[in-house]
C-alpha positions as CSV (number, residue, x, y, z in Angstrom):
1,X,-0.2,-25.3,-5.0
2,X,-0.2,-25.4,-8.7
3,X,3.2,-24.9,-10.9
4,X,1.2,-22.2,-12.1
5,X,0.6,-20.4,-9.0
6,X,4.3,-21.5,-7.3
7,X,5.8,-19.8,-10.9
8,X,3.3,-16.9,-10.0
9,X,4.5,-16.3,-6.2
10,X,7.8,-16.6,-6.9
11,X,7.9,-13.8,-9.8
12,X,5.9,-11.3,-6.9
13,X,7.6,-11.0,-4.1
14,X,4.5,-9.7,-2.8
15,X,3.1,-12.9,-3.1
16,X,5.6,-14.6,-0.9
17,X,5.2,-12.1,1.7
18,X,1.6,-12.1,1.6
19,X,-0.7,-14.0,-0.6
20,X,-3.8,-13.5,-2.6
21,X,-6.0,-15.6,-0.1
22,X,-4.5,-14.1,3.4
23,X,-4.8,-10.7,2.1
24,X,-8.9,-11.1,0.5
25,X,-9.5,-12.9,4.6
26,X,-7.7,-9.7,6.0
27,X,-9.8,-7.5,4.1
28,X,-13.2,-9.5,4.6
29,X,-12.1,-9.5,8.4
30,X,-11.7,-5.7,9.2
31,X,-15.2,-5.5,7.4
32,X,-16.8,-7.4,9.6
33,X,-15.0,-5.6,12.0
34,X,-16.6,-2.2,10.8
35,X,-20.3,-3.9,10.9
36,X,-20.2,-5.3,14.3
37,X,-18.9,-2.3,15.4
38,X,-15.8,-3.4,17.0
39,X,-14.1,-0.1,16.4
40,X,-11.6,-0.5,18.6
41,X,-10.5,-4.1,17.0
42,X,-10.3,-2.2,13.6
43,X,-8.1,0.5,14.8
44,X,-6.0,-2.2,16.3
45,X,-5.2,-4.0,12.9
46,X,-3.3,-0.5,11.9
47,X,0.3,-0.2,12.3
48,X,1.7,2.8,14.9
49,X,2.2,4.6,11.4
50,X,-1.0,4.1,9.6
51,X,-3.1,6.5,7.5
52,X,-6.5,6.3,6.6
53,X,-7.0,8.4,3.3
54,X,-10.4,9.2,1.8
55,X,-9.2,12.1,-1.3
56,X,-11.8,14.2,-3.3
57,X,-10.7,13.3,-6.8
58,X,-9.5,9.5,-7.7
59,X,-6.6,11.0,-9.4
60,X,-5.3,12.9,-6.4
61,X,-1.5,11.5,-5.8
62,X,-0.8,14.1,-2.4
63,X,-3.0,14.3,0.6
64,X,-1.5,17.4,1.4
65,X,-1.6,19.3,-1.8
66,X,-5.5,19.7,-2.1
67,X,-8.0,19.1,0.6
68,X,-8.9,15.7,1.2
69,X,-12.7,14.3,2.7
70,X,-10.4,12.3,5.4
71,X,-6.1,11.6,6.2
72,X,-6.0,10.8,9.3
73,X,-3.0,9.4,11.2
74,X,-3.4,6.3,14.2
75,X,-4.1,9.2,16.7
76,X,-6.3,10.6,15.0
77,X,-8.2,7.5,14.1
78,X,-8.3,6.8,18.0
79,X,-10.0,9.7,18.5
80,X,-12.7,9.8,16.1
81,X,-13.7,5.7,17.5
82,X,-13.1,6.9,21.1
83,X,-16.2,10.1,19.6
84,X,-18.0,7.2,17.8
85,X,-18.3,4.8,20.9
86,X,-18.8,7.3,23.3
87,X,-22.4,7.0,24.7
88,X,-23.3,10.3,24.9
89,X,-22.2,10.8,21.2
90,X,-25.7,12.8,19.8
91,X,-24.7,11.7,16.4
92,X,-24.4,8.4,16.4
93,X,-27.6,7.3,18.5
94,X,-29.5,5.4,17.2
95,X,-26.6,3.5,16.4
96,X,-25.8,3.5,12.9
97,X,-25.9,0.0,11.1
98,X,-23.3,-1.1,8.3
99,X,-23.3,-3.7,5.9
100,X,-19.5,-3.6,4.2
101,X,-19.5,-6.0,0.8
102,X,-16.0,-6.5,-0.5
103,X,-14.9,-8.3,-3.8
104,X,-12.1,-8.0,-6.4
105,X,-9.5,-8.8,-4.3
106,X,-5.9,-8.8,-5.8
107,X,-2.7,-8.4,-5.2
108,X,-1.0,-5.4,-7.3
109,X,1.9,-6.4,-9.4
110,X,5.4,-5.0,-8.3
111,X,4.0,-3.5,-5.2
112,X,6.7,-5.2,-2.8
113,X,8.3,-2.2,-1.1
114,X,11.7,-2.4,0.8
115,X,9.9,-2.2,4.3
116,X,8.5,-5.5,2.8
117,X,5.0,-3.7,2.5
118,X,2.5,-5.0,-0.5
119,X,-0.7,-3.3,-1.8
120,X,-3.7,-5.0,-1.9
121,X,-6.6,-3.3,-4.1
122,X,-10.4,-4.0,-3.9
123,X,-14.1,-2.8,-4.5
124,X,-16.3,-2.0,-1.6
125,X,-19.9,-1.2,-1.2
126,X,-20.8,0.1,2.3
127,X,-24.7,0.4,3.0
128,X,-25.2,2.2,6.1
129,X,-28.4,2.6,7.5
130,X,-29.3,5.1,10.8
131,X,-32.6,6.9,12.0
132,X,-34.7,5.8,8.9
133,X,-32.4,7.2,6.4
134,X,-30.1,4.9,4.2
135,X,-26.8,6.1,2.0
136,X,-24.9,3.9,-0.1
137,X,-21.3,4.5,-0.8
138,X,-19.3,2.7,-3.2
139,X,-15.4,2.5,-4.9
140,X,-12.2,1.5,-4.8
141,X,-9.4,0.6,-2.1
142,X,-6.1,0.1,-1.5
143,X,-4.7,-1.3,1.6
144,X,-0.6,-1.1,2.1
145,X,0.1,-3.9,4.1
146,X,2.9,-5.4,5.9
147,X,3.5,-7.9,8.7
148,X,4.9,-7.3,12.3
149,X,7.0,-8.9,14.3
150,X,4.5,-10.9,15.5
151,X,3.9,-12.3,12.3
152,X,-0.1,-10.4,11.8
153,X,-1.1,-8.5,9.0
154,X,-1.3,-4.7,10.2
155,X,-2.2,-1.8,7.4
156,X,0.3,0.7,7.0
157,X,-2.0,2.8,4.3
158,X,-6.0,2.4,3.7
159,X,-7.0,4.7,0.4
160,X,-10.3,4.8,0.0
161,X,-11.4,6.5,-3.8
162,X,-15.4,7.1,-3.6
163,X,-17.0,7.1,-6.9
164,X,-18.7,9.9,-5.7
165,X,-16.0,12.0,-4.1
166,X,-16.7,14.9,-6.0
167,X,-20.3,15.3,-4.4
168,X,-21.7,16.6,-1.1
169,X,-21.5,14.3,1.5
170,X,-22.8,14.6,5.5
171,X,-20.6,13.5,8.3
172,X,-19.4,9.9,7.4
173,X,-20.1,8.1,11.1
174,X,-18.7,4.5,9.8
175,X,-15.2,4.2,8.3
176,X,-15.3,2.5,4.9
């Protein structure tokens, strides 16, 4: 490690709890995750806690103030995978097909929370591609982060901002 980047993780404590390589592998794992459709992995890298967020507007700060597309608790989560894996799930046959790109990978600054949680932001593009019809969806994320006892990565918060929030969207059959 550089002086550079030892001046660097020291200055973030996010960065000694977490840092920038562990957290892009994390978030490159659960998106292969997604398009191998090992749903049931995925929902096992949240946290007993964790919320999956898709809001309607990018500069929406409350889930529960204004609709959102999707907040959905660990519960909640579980049931909409058990739906998606179910093989007598009309929607989902054929099988849809994902392909989950994610880049720009950083740490925020000052994120390091007193539960010892950091926030990791990216850029995703998701093509998805069932029964001859193709959608693109792209945007940004933020993952809220933290390690358990055992020592592994589990996400305590994924907020997913569409670019296209605003428009009319069918059902979304692959989490983003």
């Amino acid at each position: 490690m550089t002086y550079t980047a030892l001046a660097m993780e020291q200055s973030n404590p996010c960065m000694a709890a977490i840092d920038s390589r562990e957290a892009r592998d994390f978030l490159y794992h659960e998106a292969r995750l997604l398009d191998r459709g090992q749903f049931d992995a995925w929902l096992d890298l949240f946290d007993e806690d964790g919320i999956y967020w898709v809001p309607t507007r990018s500069e929406q700060a409350d889930p529960l103030g204004m609709p959102s597309i999707i907040y959905e608790n660990k519960d909640v989560l579980a049931m909409r995978v058990s739906r998606l894996m179910h093989p007598r799930t009309y929607s989902v046959h054929p099988r849809p097909r994902t392909t989950h790109v994610v880049g720009n990978v950083h740490l925020l600054d000052d994120t390091a929370a007193p539960d010892g949680s950091c926030a990791v932001a990216s850029v995703f593009m998701v093509h998805e591609y069932v029964a001859e019809r193709r959608r693109l969806f792209s945007g940004l994320c933020e993952h809220r982060l933290r390690r358990d006892a055992a020592g592994k990565l589990r996400i305590l918060a994924k907020r997913v901002d569409l670019v296209d929030a605003e428009a009319t969207h069918s059902a979304f059959l692959i989490p983003f």
